[in-house]
N, C-alpha and C positions, 0 to 999 in steps of 0.2 A: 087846340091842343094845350095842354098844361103848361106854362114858362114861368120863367122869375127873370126877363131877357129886358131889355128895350126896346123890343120887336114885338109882333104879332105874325103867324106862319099861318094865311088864309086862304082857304080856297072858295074862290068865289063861285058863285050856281047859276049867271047869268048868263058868264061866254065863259071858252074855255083863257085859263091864267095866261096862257101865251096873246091870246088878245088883248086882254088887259093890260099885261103888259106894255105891249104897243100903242093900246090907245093911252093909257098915262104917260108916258113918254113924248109920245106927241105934244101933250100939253105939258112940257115941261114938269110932271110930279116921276119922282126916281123914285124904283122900287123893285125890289131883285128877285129875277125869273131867273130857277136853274130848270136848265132842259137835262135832268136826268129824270130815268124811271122811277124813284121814292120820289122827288120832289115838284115833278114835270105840272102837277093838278094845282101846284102853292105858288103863293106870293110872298118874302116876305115885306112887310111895312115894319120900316124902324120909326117909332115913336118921335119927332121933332119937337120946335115950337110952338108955340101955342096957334101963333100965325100962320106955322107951315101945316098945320093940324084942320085948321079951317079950310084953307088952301086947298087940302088932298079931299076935306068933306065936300066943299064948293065945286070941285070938277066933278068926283064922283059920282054926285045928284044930276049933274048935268050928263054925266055917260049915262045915267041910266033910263033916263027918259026918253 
């Protein structure tokens, strides 16, 4: 979706968002699930450091594998 945010509002295609959710948490990466009906299918990911940016790409290869 369109923004000018620090965020990105994504829904991912591989599990449903409320899984992902959990499983990024697990591994320590924070990122905010609302369980309402417009927003129930998104994630959003706020933009961090460059470090924390690798961080979230490093596990997310490894969830998807």
């Amino acid at each position: 979706l369109p923004s000018q945010t620090n965020f990105l509002l994504v829904r991912p295609r591989e599990a449903p968002a409320g899984e992902w959710y959990r499983r990024l948490r697990e591994n320590q990466i924070l990122v905010r699930w609302f369980d309402t009906p417009e927003l129930t299918e998104y994630l959003r990911i706020s933009i961090g450091t460059p470090q924390e940016m690798e961080t979230f790409i490093r596990v997310v290869k490894r969830l998807l594998r």
